[in-house]
C-alpha positions in Angstrom: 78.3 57.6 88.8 76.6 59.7 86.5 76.9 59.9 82.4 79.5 62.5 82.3 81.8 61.4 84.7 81.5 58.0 83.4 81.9 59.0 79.9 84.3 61.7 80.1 86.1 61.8 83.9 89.4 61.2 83.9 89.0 58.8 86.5 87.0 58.0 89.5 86.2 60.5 92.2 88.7 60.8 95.1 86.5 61.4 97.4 83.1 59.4 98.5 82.8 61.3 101.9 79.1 63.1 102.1 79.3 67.1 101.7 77.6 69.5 104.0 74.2 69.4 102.7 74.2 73.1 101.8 77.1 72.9 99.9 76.7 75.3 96.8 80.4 76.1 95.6 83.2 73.9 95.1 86.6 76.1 94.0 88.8 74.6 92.3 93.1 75.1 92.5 95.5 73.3 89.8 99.4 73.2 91.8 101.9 72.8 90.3 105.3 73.4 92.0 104.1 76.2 93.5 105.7 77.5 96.6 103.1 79.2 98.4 100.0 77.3 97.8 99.1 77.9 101.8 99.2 81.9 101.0 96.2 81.7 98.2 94.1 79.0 100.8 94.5 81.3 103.7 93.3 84.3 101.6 90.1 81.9 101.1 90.0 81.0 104.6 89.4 84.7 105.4 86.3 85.0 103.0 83.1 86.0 105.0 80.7 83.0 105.0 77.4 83.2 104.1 74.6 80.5 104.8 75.8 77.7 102.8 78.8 75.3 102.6 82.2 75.6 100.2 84.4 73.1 99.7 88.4 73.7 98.3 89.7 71.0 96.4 93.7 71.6 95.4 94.8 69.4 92.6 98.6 68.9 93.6 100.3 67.4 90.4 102.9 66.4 87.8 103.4 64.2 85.2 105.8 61.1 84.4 107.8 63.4 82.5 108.8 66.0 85.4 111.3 65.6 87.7 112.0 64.3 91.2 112.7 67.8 92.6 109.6 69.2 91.7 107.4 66.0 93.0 109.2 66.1 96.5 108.6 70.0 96.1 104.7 69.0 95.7 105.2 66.7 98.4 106.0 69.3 101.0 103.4 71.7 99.7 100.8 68.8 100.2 102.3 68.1 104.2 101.9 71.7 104.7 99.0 72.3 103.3 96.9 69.5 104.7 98.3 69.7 108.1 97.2 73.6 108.2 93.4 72.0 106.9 93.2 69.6 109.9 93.3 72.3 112.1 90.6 74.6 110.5 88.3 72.4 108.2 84.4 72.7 109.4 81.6 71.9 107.6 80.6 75.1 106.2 84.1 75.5 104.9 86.2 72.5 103.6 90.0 72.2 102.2 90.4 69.0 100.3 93.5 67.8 98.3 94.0 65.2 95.4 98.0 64.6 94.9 98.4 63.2 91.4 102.4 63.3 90.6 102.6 60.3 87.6 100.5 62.2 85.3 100.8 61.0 81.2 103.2 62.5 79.3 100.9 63.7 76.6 98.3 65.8 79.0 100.0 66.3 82.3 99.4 70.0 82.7 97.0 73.1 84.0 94.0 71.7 81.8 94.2 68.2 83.2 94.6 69.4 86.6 92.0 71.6 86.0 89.8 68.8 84.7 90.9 66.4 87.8 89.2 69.4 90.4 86.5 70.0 88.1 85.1 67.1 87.6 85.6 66.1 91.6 83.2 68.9 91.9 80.5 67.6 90.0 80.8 65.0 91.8 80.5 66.1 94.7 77.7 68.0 93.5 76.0 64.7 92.6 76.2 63.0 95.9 74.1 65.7 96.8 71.9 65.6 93.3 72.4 69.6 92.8 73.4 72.0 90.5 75.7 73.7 92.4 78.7 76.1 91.2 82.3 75.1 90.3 84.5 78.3 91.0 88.1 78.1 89.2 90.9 79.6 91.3 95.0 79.8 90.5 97.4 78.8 93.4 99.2 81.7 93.4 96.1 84.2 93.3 94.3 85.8 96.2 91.0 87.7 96.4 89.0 90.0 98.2 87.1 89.0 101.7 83.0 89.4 99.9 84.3 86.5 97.1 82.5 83.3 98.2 79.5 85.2 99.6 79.3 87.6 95.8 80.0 84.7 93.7 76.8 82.7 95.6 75.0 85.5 95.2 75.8 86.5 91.6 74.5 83.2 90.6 71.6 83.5 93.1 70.2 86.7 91.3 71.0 85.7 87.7 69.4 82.3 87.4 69.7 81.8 83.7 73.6 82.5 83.8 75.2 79.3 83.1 78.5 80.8 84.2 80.6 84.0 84.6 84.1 85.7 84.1 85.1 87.2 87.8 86.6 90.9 87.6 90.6 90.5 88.6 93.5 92.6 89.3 96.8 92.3 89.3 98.8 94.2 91.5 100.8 96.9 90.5 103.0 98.0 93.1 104.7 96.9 96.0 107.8 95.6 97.9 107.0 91.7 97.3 108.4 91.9 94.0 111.0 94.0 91.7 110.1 97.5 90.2 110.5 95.7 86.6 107.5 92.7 87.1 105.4 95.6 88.4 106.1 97.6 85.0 105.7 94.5 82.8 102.3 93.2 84.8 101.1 97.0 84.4 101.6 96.6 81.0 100.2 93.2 80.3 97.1 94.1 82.2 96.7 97.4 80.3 97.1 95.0 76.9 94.6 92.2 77.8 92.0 94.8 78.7 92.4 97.1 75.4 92.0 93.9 73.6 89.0 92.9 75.4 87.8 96.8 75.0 88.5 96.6 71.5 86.6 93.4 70.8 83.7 95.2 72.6 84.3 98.4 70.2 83.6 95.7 67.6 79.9 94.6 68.7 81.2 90.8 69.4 79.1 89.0 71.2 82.3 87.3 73.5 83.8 90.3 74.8 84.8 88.8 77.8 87.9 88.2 79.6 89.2 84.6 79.7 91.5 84.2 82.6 91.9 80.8 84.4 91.4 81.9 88.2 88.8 84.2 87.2 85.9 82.1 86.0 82.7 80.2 87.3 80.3 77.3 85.7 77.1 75.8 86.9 77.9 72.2 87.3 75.2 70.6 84.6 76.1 73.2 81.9 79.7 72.2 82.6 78.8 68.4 82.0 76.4 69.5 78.9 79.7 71.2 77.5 81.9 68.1 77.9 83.9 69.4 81.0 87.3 70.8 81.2 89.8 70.3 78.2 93.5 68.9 78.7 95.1 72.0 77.5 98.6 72.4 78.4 97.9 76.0 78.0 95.4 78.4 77.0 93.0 76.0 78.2 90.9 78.7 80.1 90.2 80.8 76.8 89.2 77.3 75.3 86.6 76.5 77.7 85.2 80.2 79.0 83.9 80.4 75.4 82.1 77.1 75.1 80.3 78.4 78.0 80.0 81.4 76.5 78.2 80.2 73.3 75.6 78.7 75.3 74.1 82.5 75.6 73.2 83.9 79.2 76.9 84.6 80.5 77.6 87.2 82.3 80.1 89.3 84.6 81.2 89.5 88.2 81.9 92.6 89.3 81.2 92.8 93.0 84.6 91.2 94.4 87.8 90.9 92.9 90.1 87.8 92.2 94.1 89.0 92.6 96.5 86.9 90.3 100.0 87.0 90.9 102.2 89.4 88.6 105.5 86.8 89.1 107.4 85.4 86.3 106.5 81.7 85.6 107.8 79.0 83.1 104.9 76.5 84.2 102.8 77.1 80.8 104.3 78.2 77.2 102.1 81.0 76.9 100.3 83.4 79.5 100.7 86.1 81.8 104.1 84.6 83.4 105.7 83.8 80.4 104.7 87.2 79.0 106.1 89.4 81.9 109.2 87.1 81.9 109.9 88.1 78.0 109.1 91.3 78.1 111.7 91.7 81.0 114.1 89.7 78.9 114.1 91.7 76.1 114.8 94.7 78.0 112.5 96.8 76.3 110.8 99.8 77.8 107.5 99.7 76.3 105.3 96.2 75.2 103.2 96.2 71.8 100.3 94.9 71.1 97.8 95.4 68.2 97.8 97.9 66.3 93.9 99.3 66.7 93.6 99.4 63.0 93.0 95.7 62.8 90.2 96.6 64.9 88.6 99.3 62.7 88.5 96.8 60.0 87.4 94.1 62.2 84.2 96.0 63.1 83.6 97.2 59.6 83.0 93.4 59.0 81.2 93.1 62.0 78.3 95.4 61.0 77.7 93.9 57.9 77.3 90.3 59.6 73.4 91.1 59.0 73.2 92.0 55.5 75.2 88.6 55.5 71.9 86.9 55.4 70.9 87.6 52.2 73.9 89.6 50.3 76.5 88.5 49.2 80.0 89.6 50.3 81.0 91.2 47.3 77.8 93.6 46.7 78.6 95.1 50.3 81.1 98.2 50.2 82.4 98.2 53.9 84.3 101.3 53.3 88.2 100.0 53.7 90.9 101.0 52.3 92.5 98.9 49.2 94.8 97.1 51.7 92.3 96.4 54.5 90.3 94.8 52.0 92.8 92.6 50.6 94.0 91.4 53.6 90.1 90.4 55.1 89.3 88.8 51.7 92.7 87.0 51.9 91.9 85.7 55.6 88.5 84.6 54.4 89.4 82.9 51.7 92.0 81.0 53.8 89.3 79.9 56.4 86.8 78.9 53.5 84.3 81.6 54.1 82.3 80.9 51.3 81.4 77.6 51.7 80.9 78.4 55.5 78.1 81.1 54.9 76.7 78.8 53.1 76.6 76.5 55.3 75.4 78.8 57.2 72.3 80.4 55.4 70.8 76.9 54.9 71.0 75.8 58.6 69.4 79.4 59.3 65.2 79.5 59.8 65.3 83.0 60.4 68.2 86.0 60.5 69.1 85.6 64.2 69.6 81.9 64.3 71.7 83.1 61.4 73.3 85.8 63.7 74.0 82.6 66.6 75.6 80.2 64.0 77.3 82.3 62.2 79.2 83.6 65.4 79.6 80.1 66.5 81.6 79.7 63.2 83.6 83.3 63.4 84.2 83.1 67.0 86.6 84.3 69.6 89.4 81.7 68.8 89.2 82.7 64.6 89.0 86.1 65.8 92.1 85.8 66.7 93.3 83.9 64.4 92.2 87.5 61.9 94.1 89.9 64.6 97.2 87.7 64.1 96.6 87.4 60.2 96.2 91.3 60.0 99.3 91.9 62.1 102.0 89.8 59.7 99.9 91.0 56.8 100.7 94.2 57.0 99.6 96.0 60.8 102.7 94.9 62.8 102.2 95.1 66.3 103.2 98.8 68.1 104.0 99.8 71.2 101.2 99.6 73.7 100.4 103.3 75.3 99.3 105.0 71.8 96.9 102.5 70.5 94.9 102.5 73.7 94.6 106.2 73.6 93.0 105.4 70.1 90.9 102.8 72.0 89.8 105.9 74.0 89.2 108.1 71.4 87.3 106.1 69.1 85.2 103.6 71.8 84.5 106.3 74.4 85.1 109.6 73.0 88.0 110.4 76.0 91.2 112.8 76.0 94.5 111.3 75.8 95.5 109.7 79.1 99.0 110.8 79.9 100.8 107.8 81.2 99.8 104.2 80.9 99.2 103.7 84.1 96.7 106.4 83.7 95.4 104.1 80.9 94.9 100.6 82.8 93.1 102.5 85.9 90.4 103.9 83.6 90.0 100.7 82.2 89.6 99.2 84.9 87.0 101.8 86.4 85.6 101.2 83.0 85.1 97.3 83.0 84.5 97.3 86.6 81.0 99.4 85.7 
């Protein structure tokens, strides 16, 4: 066993079997009561192949605390799936499942799961002494038919990339579910793109999107990072930006994951939960942030530089009286002064200033300020007219008339 798995695995690997020796992906599936599991593996199944080997390991789970319906549920979903396997597992394609159902209390959840698969690809990896790729996947997602063969490539052609987000859409239409998750999961889409628009607007370095079955780590820089956290939640935003901060990450845009728009209760948080609320409240339109926030966000942003050697107060970034009192009052809460510093003295030069002080204000405390500014004083609005200042103020562009309108050029934009 190597040092990370013996220092930080959960436990030991499942699986001692020798992989195909040109095994270069490993994809990884946390399940968790799902009830189509074999849908998502099938969608794999029909990938093209390419030269090399894949293996598919499904971490089918619970925890002490859940109940005997959902552990036979997981039961049957484990029969069915590994039967199916049996009858089309070769060694340039592999479907593998760990059943844990008596996970603890305190972590049983998505990031555990996670964690399980992930680290059961490293070490598998190891048995083979490579650096191969650890692909996470959802079991409810599908994806398109180039996706194992583009994410082998992507990482073939960008050798220094120690991992990458994978472009995703949800769908938007259709007959598998009602009219109303189609409008919510529209909407939810449209919002987690402005914001990731917006943060770009802003010149931050971690404009990316963080969504679980839509990200990819070399195996060593997921050891170096200390693996997967135990999240019950929110554990893919978490660890996407650890990888992040290592420098070198980069986008897949060449194939497309294809998460499911239904209403789930498995997480507290998330896309699920958020098109399950929204339908609840019976509103017509979502919020989000009101782009403001995001005015003033890059306003601070460009003065990050003059950081270095000026102090905060001898900089005139142009707000308006309550703009400013609400970014002073955020950094006075998170201790900025003693943070930059902090930062100045661990500094040789103004951009290793620029890296730490971004590893200090980072994605998480970025949010953190959006959320600060939005019960401060910018309460969230509805959706549709914000991104239209997005559009206006980012990329120079007209109004878009309907918000479907809105998410399709955003996604022709991010899919550039």
């Amino acid at each position: 066993m190597n040092f990370y798995l013996e220092r930080f695995g959960f436990q030991s690997p499942k699986f001692t079997d020798l992989p195909y020796p040109n095994l270069k992906l490993v994809i990884v599936i946390p399940c968790f009561n799902e009830p189509d599991l074999l849908r998502s593996l099938k969608s794999i199944y029909a990938c093209d192949l390419g030269d090399f080997a894949v293996e598919v390991i499904t971490v089918i789970n619970a925890g002490l605390v859940h109940s005997q319906e959902i552990k036979d549920k997981n039961r049957a979903t484990l029969e069915e799936c590994s039967a199916w396997a049996t009858t089309i597992n070769t060694s340039q394609l592999q479907f593998k499942f760990i059943h844990e159902e008596n996970l603890p209390k305190k972590h049983a959840g998505v990031g555990l799961a996670r964690k399980i698969g992930m680290d059961e690809a490293v070490a598998r990896f190891e048995l083979l002494k490579i650096n191969g790729i650890i692909v996470c996947f959802d079991a409810d997602a599908t994806c398109d038919k180039n996706f194992l063969i583009e994410v082998n490539n992507h990482f073939q052609y960008n050798t220094n990339s120690p991992g990458c987000s994978v472009y995703y859409e949800h769908p938007i239409e259709g007959t598998e579910f009602q009219q109303e998750i189609y409008d919510g999961i529209m909407q939810y889409e449209l919002h987690l793109r402005y914001y990731n628009q917006a943060l770009n607007y802003c010149n931050l370095p971690y404009a990316y999107h963080t969504v679980g079955s839509s990200m990819a780590v070399r195996s060593e820089i997921y050891q170096a990072q200390g693996g997967m956290n135990k999240r019950k939640a929110g554990e893919d935003f978490y660890f996407i930006h650890k990888i992040i901060a290592v420098g070198g990450f980069t986008e897949l845009k060449s194939t497309r994951i294809i998460p499911s728009p239904r209403i789930s209760d498995r997480v507290p948080f998330g896309t699920g939960k958020a098109v399950g609320d929204w339908i609840e409240s019976q509103s017509t339109a979502m919020l989000t942030y009101q782009f403001e926030i995001f005015n003033i966000l890059k306003a601070f942003v460009s003065i990050v530089d003059g950081l270095y050697q000026t102090s905060l107060e001898d900089i005139d970034m142009k707000l308006s009286p309550a703009a400013e009192e609400g970014l002073k009052r955020f950094l006075k809460e998170q201790l900025f002064e003693e943070k930059l510093s902090e930062v100045r003295k661990n500094s040789k030069d103004l951009k290793s200033f620029q890296k730490r002080f971004f590893r200090w204000f980072d994605a998480f405390k970025v949010l953190k300020f959006v959320h600060f500014m939005r019960d401060f004083k910018y309460e969230n609005r509805v959706l549709y007219p914000e991104v239209n200042l997005l559009f206006e103020s980012a990329f120079g562009l007209p109004a878009s008339v309907s918000m479907r309108e809105q998410l399709e050029l955003l996604r022709e934009i991010e899919r550039k």
